[in-house]
C-alpha positions in Angstrom: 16.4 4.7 18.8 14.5 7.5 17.2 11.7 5.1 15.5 8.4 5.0 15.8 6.3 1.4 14.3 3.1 2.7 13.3 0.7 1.3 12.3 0.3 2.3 8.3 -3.3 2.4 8.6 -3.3 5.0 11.2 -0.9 7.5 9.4 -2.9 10.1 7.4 -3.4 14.0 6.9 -3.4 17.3 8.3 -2.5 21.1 7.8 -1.9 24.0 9.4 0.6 27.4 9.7 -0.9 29.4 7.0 -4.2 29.8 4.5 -3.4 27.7 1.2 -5.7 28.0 -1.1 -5.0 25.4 -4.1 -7.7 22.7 -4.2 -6.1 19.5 -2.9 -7.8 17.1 -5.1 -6.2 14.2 -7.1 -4.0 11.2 -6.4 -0.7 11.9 -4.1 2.3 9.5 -3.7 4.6 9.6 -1.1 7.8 10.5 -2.3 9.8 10.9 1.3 9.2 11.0 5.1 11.9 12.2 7.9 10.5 14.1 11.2 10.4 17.2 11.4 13.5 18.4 11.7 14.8 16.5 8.4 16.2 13.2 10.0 15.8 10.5 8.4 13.7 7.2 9.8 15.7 4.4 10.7 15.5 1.6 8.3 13.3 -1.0 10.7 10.5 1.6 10.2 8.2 0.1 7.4 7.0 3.6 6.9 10.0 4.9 5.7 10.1 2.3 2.5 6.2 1.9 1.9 4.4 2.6 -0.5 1.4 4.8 -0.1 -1.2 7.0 -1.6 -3.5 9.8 -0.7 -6.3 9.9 -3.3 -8.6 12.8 -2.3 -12.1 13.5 -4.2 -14.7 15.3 -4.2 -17.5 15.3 -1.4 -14.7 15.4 1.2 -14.2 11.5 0.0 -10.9 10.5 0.8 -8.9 7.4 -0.3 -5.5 5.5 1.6 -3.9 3.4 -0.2 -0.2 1.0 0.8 -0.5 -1.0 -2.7 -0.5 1.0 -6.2 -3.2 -1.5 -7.4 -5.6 -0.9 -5.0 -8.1 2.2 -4.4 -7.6 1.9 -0.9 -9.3 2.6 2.3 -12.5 4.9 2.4 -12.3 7.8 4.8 -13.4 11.3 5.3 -11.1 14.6 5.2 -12.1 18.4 6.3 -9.8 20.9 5.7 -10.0 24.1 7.1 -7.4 26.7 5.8 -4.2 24.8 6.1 -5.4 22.2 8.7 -6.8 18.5 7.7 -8.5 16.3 9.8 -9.1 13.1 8.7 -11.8 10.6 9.9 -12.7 7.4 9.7 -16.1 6.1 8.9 -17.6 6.3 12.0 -17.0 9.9 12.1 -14.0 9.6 14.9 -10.8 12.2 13.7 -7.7 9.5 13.8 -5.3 12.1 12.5 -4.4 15.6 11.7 -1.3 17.3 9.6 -0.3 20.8 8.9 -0.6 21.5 5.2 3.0 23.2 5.0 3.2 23.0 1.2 0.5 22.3 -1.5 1.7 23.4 -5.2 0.5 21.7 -8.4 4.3 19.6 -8.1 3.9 19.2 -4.4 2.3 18.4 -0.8 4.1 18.5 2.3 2.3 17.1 5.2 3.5 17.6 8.8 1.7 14.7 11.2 0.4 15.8 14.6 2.6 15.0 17.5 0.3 15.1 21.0 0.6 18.3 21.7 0.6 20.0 18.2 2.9 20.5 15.2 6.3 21.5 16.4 7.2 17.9 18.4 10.8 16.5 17.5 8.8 13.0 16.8 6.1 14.5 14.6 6.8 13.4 10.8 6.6 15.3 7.7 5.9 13.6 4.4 6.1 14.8 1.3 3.8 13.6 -1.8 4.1 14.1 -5.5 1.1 14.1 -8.3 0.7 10.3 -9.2 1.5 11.1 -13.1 4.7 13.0 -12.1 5.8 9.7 -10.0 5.0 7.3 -12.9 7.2 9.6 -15.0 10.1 9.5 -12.5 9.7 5.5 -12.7 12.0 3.6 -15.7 10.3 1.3 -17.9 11.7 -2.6 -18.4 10.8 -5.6 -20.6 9.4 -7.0 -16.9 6.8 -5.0 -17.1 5.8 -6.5 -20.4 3.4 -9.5 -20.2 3.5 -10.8 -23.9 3.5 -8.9 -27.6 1.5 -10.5 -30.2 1.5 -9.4 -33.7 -1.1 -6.4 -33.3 -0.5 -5.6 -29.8 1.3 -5.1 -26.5 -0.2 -6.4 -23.0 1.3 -4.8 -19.6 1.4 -6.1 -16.1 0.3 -4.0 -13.2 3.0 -2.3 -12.0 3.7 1.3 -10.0 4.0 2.6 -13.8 1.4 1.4 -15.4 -2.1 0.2 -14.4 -5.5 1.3 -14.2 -8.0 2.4 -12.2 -11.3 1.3 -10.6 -13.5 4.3 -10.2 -16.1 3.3 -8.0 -16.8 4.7 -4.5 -14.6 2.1 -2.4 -11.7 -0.2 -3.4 -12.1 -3.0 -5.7 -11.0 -5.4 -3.2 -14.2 -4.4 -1.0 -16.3 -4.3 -4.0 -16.0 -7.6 -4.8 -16.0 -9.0 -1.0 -19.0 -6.9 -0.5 -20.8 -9.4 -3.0 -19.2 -12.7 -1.8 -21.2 -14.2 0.5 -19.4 -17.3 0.4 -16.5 -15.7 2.0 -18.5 -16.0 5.4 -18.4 -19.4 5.1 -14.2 -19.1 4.5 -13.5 -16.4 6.8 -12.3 -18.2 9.3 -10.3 -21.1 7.3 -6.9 -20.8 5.8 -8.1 -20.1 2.1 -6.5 -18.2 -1.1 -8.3 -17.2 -3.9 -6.1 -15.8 -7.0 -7.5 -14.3 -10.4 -6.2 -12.7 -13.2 -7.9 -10.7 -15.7 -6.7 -7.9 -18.5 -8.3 -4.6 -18.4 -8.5 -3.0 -22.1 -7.5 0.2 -23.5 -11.2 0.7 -23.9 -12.4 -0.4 -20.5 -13.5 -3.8 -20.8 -12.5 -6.9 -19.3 -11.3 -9.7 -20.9 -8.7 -13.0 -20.5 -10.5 -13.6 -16.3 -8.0 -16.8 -15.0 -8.9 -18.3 -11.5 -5.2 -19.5 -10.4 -6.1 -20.4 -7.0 -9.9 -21.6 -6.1 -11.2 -21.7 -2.6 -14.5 -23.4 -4.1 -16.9 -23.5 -7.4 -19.4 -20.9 -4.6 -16.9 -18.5 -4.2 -15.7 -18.4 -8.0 -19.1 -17.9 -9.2 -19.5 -15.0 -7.5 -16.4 -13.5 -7.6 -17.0 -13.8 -11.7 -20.3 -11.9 -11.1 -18.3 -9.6 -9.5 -16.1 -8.8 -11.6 -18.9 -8.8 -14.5 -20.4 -5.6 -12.3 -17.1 -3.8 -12.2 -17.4 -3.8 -16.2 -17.9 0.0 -16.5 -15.8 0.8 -13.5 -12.6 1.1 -14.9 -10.0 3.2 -16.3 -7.7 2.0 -18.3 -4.0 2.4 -17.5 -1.8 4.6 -19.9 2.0 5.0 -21.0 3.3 7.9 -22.7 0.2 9.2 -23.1 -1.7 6.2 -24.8 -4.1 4.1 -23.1 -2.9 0.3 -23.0 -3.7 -3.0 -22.4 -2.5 -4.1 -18.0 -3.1 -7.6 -16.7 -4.8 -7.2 -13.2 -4.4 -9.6 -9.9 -6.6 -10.0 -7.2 -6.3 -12.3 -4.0 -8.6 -12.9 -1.5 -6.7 -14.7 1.3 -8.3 -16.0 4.6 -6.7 -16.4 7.9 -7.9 -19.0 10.9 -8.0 -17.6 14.2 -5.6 -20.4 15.1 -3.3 -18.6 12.7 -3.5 -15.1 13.2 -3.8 -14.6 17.2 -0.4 -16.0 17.7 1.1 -14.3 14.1 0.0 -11.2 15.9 1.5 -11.4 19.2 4.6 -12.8 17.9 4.4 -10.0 15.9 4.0 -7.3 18.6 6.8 -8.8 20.6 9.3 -8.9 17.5 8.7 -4.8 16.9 9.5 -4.4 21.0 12.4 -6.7 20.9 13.4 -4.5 17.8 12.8 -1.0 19.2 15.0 -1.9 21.9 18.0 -3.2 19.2 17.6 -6.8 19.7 17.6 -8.2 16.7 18.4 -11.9 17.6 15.2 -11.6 19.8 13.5 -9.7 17.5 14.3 -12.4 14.5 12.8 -15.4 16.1 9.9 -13.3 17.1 9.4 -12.7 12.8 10.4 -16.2 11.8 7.3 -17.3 14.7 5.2 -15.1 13.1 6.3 -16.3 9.2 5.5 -19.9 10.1 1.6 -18.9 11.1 1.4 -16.4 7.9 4.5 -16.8 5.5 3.3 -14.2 3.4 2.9 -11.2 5.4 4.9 -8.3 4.1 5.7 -6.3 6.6 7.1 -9.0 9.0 9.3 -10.5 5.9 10.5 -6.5 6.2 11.1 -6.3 9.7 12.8 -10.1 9.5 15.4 -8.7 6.6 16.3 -5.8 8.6 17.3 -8.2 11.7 19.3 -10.0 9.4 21.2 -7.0 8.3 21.7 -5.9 11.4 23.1 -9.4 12.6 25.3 -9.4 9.7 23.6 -12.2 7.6 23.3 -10.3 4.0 22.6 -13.0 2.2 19.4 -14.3 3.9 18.6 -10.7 3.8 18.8 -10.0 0.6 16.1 -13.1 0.1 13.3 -11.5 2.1 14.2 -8.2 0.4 13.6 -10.0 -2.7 9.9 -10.8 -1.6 9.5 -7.6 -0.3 10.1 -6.2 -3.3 8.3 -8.6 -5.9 5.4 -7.4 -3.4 5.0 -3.7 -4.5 4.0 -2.9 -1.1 7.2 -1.9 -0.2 10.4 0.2 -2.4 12.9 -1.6 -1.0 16.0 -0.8 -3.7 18.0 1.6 -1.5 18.6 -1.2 1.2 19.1 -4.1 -2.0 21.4 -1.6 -3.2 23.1 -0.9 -0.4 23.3 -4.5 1.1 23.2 -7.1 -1.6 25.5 -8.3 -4.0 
């Protein structure tokens, strides 16, 4: 099997055959990866369907992104010519690519294999503008929340939703002034709120769906108060509009995640070497310590495709997809009814 499970949060960028020299600033989707030589990953690689973004600013301030509402992970890029090293916030270089293309349409990204760029497993991805990849995206009623009489209110989706603009995700922002999550950490915990951020900015219509306690909710609200003129609000077709946001906090007990994880590890082994009934009850161990992990719900569907069961398939695709973490529609398409 030519498949390689990364981890997502170890893939970023690099560059390097010849001098390119267009700024690369501004917000970059993945539109497709394949290796090298143009062959496509196999479908039990989660990096073939995921969503991510490369949002690079100024300062050498780079952002990583796997969910469209999210800024993403901090990290630092140089780029030198066509080459870009990437490091993390310790200052350690965790990957490298070869800027092969970089147009105002257009970045093409070849990943660093061990010994360079020219490896049969090294990956090329290529990324599109964010605005060009909203544009390529269809618009349906789902993505409507409610119309009242003198205006229209939007859910986040890939199309449409705004931005936070300060200098680390919003997820982080907020936890960063939680203290009560030390307290949680630990315990298995989910906090859910919902708030609408306007067409001018502000925030409005905050809904706590899932409460951990009255500690935590206080301070997430004071939170959220600080973010007030940290946003950008979304557009569509050019005119700024009114998005619901969600945010989750969810905790974890180590009793929980230790065994999720190794069940987890031994599911992507079983499934690198093609055995999916292995592989399966590996995932479905996993689901039952943390049934609402994306990725294994991913891996989990594609053992059921390969073992023939389409129909219990096509249910975890179903999550996966309601996620937005990963665009699964090529494999619903292809495998459900």
């Amino acid at each position: 099997m030519k498949n390689i499970l990364l981890s997502t949060l170890f893939i970023f960028l690099n560059s390097g055959s010849k001098v390119v020299a267009q700024e690369i600033f501004g917000d970059w989707i993945k539109k497709e990866v394949t290796y090298i030589d143009g062959v496509k990953l196999s479908d039990d690689d989660v990096i073939k369907y995921q969503f991510l973004r490369y949002s690079f600013e100024k300062r050498n301030k780079l952002f990583m992104s796997v969910k469209f509402d999210d800024k993403g992970t901090p990290l630092i890029f140089e780029r030198s010519s066509n080459i870009l090293n990437i490091r993390n916030s310790y200052g350690f270089i965790i990957n490298s690519f070869l800027i092969e293309k970089l147009s105002n349409n257009e970045l093409i990204l070849i990943q660093k294999g061990n010994n360079g760029f020219n490896e049969e497993s090294c990956l090329k991805y290529r990324f599109i503008p964010e605005k060009i990849y909203q544009n390529q995206l269809s618009f349906t009623p789902s993505d409507i929340l409610y119309i009242n009489e003198s205006d229209t209110v939007y859910k986040a989706s890939k199309k449409i939703h705004p931005k936070f603009i300060g200098d680390k995700s919003f997820y982080n922002f907020c936890s960063d002034r939680i203290s009560e999550r030390d307290a949680v950490m630990s315990s298995n915990n989910l906090f859910i709120s919902t708030f609408i951020i306007t067409k001018n900015g502000e925030i409005k219509n905050i809904q706590v769906l899932e409460n951990i306690n009255k500690r935590f909710e206080k301070q997430f609200l004071k939170a959220l108060n600080k973010s007030k003129k940290l946003w950008s609000p979304a557009e569509l077709n050019g005119k700024k509009v009114d998005v619901q946001m969600t945010i989750e906090f969810r905790y974890i007990s180590s009793n929980n995640f230790l065994p999720m994880y190794e069940f987890e590890k031994k599911g992507k082994t079983a499934l690198n070497n093609n055995d999916f009934l292995k592989a399966l009850k590996y995932f479905e161990f996993a689901l039952e310590k943390s049934p609402n992990n994306i990725e294994i719900i991913y891996l989990k569907a594609i053992c059921e495709i390969n073992l023939g069961n389409k129909d219990a398939a096509c249910e975890s695709l179903k999550k996966v997809k309601a996620s937005g973490e990963v665009d699964v529609n090529d494999l619903i398409i292809k495998n459900c009814k």
